[in-house]
C-alpha positions in Angstrom: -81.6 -160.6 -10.2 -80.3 -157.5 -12.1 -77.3 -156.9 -12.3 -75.6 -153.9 -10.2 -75.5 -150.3 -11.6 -72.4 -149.7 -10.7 -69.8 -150.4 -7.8 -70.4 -148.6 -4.5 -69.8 -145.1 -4.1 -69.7 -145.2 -0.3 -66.4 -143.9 1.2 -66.8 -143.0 5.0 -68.8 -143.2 7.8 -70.0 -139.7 9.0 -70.8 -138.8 12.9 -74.4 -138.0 13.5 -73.0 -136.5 16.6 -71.2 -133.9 14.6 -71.4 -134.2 10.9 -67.8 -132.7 10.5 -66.4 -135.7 12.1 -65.6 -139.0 9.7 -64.4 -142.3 10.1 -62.9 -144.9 7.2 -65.4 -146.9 5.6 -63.9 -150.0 7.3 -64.6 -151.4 9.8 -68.0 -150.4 10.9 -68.2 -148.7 14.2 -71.7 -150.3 15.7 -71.2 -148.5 18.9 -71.6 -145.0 17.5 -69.2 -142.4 17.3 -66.9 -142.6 19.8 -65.6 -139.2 20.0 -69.2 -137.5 20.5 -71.4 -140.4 22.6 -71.4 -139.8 26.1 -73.4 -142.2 29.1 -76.8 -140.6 28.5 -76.4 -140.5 24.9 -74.8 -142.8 21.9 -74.5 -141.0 18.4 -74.6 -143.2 15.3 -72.7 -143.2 12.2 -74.2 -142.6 8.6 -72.4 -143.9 5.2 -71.2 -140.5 3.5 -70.6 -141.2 -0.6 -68.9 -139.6 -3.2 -72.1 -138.5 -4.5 -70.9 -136.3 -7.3 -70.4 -139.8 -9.3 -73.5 -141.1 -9.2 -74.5 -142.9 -12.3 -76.4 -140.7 -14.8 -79.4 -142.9 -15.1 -79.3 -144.5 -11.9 -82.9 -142.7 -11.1 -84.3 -142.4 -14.4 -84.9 -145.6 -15.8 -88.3 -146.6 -16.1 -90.7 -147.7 -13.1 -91.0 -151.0 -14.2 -87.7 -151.6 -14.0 -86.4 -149.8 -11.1 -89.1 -151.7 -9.2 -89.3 -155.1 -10.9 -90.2 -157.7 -8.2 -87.1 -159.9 -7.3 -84.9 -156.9 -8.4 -83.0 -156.6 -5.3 -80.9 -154.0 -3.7 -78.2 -154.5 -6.6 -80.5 -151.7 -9.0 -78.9 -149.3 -6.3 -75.8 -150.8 -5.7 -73.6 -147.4 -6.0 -75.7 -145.6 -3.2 -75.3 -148.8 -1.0 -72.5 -149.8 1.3 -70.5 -152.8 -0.7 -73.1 -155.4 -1.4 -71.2 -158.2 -0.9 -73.4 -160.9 0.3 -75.7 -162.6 -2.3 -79.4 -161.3 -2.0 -82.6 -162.9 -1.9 -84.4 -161.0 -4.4 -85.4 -158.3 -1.3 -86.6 -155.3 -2.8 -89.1 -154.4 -5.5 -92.3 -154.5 -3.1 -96.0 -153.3 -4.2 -97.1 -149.7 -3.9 -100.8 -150.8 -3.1 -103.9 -147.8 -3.9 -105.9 -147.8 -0.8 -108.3 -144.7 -2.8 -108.1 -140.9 -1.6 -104.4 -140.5 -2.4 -103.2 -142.9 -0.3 -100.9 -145.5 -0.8 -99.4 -148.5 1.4 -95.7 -150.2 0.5 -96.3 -153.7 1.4 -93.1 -154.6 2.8 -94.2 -158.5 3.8 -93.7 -158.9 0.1 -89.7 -159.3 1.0 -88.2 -162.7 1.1 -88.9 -162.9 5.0 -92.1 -161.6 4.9 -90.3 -158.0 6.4 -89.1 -154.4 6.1 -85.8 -156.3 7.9 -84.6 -157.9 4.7 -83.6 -154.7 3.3 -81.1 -154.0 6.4 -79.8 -157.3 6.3 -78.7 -157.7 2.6 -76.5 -154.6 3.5 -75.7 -155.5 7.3 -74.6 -159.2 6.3 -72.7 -158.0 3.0 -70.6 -155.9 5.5 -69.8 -159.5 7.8 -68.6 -160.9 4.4 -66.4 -158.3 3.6 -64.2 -158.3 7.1 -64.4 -161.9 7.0 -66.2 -162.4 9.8 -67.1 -166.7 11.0 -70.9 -165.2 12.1 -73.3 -162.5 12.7 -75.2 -161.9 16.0 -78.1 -160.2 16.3 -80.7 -159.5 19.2 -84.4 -160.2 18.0 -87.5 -162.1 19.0 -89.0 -161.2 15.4 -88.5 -159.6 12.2 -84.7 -158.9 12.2 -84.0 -162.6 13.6 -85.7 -164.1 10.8 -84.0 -161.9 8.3 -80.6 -162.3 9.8 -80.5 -165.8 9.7 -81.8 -166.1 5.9 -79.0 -163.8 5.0 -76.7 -165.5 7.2 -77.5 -169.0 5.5 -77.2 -167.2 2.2 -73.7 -166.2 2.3 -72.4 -169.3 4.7 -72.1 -167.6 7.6 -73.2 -169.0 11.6 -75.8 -166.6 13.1 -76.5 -166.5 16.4 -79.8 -165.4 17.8 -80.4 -163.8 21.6 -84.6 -164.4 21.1 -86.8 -164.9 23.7 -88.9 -168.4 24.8 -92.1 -166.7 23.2 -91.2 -165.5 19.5 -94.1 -165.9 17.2 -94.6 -169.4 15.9 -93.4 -168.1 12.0 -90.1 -166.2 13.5 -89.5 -169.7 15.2 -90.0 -171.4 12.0 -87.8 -169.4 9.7 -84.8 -169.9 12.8 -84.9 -173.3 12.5 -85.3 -173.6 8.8 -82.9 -171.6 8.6 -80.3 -173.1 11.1 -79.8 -170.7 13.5 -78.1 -171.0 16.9 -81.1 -169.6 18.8 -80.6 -168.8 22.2 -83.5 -167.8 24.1 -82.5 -165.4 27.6 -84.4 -162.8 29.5 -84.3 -159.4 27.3 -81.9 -157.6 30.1 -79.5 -160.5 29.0 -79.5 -160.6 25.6 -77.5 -157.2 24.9 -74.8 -157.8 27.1 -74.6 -161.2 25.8 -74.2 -159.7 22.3 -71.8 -157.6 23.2 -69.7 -160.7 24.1 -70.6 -162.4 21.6 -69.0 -159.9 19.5 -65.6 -159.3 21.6 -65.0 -163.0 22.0 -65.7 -164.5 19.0 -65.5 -161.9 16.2 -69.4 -162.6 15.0 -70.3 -159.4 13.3 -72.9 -157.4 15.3 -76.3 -156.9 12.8 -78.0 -155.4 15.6 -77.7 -153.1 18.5 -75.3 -152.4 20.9 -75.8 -149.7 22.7 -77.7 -147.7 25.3 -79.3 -145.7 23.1 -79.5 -147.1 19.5 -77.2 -147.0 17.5 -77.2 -150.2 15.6 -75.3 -151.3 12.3 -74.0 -148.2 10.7 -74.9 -149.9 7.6 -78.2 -151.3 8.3 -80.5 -148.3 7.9 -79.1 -147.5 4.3 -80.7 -150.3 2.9 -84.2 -148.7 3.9 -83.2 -146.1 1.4 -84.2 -148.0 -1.4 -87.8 -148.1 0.0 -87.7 -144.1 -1.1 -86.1 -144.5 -4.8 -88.9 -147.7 -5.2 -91.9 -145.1 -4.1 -90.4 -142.2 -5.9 -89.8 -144.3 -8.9 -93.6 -145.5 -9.4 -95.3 -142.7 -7.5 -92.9 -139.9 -7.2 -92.7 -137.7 -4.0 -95.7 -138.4 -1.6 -96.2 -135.4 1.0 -96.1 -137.7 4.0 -95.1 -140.7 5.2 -96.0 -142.6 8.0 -93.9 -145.5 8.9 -93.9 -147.9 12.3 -90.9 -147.3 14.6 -89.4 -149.6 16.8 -85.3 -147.7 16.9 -86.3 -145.6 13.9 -83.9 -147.5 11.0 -86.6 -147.2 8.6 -87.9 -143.9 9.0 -84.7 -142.6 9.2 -83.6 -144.3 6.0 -86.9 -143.6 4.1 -85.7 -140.0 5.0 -82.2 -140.0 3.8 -83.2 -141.7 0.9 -85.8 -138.6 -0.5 -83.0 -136.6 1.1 -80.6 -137.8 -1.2 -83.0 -137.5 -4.3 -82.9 -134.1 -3.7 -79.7 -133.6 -3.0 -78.5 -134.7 -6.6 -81.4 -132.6 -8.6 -83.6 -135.7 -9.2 -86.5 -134.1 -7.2 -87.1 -130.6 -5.4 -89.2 -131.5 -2.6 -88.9 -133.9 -0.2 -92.0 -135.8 2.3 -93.0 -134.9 6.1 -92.0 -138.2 8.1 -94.4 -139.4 10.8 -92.6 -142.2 13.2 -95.9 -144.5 14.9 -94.9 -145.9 18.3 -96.8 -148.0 20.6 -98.6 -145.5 23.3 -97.1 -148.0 25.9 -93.8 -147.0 25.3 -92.4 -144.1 22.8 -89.1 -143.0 23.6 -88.9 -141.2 19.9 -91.9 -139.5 21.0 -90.1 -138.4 24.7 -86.8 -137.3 23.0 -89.3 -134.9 20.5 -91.3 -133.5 22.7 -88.3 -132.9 25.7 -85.9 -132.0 23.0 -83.0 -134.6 23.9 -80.6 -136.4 20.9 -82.5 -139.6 22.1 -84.4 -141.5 25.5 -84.4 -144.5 26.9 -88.4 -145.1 28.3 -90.1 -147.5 30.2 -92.2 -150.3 28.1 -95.9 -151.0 29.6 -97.7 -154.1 27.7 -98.5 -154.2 24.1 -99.4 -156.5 21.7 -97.2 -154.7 19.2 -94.3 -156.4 20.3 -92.1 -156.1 17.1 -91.7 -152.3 17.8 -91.8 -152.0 21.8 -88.6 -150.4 22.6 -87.3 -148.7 25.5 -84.5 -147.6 23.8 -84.4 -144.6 21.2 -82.1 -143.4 18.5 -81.1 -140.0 17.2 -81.4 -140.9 13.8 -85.4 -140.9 14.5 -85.3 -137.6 15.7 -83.4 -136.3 12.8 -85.9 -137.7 10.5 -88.8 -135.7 12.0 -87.5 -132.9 12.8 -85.5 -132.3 9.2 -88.6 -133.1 7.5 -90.6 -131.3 9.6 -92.8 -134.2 10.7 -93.9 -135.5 13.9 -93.8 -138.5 16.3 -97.2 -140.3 17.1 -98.2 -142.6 19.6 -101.0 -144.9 19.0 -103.0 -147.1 20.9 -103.1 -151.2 20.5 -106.8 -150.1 19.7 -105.6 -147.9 16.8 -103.4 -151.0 15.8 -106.2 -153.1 15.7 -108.3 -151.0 13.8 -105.8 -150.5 11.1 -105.0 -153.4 10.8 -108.8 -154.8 10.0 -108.6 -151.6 7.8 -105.7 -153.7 6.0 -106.8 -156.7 6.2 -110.5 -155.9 4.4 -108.6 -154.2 1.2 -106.5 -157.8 1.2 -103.4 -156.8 3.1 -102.8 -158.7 6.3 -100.5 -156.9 8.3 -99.1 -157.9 12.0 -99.9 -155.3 14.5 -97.3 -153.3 14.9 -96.9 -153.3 10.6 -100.3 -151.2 11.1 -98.5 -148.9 12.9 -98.2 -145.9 10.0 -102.3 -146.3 8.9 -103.2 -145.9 12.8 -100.8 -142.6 12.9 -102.4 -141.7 9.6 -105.9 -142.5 10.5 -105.3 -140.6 14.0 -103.9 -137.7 12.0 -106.9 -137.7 9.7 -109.2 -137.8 12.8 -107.8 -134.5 14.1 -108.6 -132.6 11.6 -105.0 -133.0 9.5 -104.8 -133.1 5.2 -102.1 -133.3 3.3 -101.7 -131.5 -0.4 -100.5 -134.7 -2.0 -100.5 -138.5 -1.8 -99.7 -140.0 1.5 -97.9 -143.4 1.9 -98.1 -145.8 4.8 -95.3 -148.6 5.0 -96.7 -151.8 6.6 -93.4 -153.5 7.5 -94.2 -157.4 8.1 -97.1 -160.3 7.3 -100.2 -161.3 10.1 -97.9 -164.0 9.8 -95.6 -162.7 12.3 -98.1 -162.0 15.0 -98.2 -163.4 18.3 -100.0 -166.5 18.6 -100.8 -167.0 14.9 -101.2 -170.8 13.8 -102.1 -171.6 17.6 -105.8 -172.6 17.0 -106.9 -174.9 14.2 -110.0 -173.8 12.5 -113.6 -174.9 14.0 -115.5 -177.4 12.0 -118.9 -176.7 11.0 -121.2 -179.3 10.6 -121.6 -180.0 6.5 -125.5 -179.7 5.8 -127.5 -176.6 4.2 -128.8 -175.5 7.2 -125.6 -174.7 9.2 -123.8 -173.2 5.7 -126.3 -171.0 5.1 -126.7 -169.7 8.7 -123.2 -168.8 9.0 -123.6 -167.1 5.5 -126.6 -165.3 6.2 -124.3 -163.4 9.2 
């Protein structure tokens, strides 16, 4: 791991209610701001940072090294929250050429296989630093995983509010990891975190609100993702990301927003938020023009992104970039990721989220004047029902080889 650039440069925490408002860096407020959220609505918080002392050559040392595999978050340390925690060597992942300017960040690359690791090296640096016994987070998938390998990391408990049905591979990183995993119906496992955190002090990694609002921390770690693609690629004209609450897209954005904010670039990409087209309450708050929705869920394979609930920091990203929300089909899904999977990159469905939005994009008629990147946020690993069947045997003689290779 390299060593950090600097120490953190993060001083407040900003209302996304009302950007004049500001709260002390400590303690994180996971329930939003508290002087803008109403009942139909709950504002987040950003990290503000003294940015006029950023590090002279924090974004201008070579690719190679900006993006070195095993790197970690630590190459960005002063535009992080305090990193605390140890890492895992999160960070760093492959900007794949899929040909015709486009691009996919393979974020199974990550120590858990997901986009989550990012959030959590940040998240869980923030538990060490109030001295908290635990963290608590609400996940059957990707964030579960990551939470408990970051909780194991730096000695904390974790406690996990899954359900009965997680993925075989989310199940087996739980109990490698030694997680108290408590499976409950989902309309339990939020008011069960809340208590969780009021009665025993575990530090909340994950959501707690009506609409999402989530660690306060959490989605600045999914800035790095935009210094690692600017760094080898520069500054795509779109990006298409999956969204579950919108963390990452939201962070991708602040993170290009940031480049241009201190000089490094000019320009900055469209965002494009890909939501299952059984749910989509990023898409609802867009199109109906409210801070952010709370939708009804109908079935979907993608179940790593099927959320009823919504967050403002989704909308912000498309509409300050002047993107759009998509919803796609489990059709689409399934077709992007084969897409994926033939170039060598097996994605789970709802990581194939951004090439569906792309591809439905491109099918419309849409072109961009640049490269396009797609961010495919977890392994085939993940996916429901993976490892279930064992492989069929085929009888060993010429006859029945050759048949099946003559398909």
């Amino acid at each position: 791991m390299t060593a950090a650039t600097g120490p953190s440069l993060a001083t407040s925490q900003r209302s996304m209610g009302d950007p004049a408002l500001s709260y002390p860096l400590w303690p994180p407020l996971p329930r939003g701001c508290p002087r803008t959220s109403t009942p139909e609505t709950d504002f987040p918080l950003e990290v503000d940072y003294a940015y006029e002392d950023t590090p002279a050559g924090l974004f201008t040392a070579p690719p190679a090294t900006a993006t070195a595999p095993g790197a970690g978050l630590d190459r960005w340390a002063p535009l992080l929250p305090p990193l605390d925690a140890p890492g895992l060597g999160e960070g760093g992942t492959p900007l794949l050429p899929f040909g015709d300017g486009l691009w996919i960040k393979d974020e199974s690359r990550n120590p858990t296989w997901s986009h989550k690791d990012r959030l959590n090296r940040v998240a869980v640096s923030a538990a060490v630093h109030e001295g908290a016994p635990g963290i608590a987070v609400a996940s059957s998938g990707n964030h579960g995983a990551s939470a408990a390998a970051y909780a194991a990391r730096a000695g904390l408990r974790c406690a996990v509010l899954a359900s009965a049905e997680a993925p075989p591979a989310v199940a087996s990183f739980l109990r490698a990891y030694g997680a108290d995993v408590l499976p409950v119906p989902v309309e339990h496992r939020w008011p069960l975190l809340n208590e969780i955190h009021d009665r025993l002090g575990y530090h909340p990694v994950s959501n707690l609100t009506r609409t999402h609002t989530g660690h306060p921390f959490g989605s600045e770690g999914y800035k790095t993702i935009a210094y690692e693609i600017h760094a080898d690629l520069g500054v795509p004209a779109a990006v298409f990301t999956p969204v579950g609450y919108g963390e990452l897209l939201y962070g991708i954005w602040k993170g290009f927003a940031e480049l241009r904010r201190l000089g490094v670039t000019d320009t900055v990409p469209r965002m494009f938020g890909c939501e299952p087209a059984a749910g989509g309450p990023l898409a609802h708050a867009v199109r109906t023009g409210v801070p952010a929705a709370v939708v009804p869920v109908g079935p979907t394979g993608a179940y790593a992104i099927d959320c009823a609930a919504g967050s403002h920091r989704a909308v912000r990203a498309v509409l300050d970039s002047g993107g759009s929300a998509l919803l796609v089909t489990d059709a689409e899904l399934a077709d992007a990721q084969a897409r994926l999977a033939s170039q060598g990159v097996w994605a789970e469905l709802s990581a194939a989220a951004g090439l569906a939005g792309l591809r439905q994009r491109a099918a419309a008629g849409e072109r961009f004047d640049g490269p396009v990147v797609c961010v495919s946020t977890s392994s085939g690993f993940k996916g429901l029902g993976v490892g279930a069947e064992p492989l069929a045997p085929v009888e060993p003689t010429w006859e029945a080889v050759s048949r099946i290779l003559r398909r």
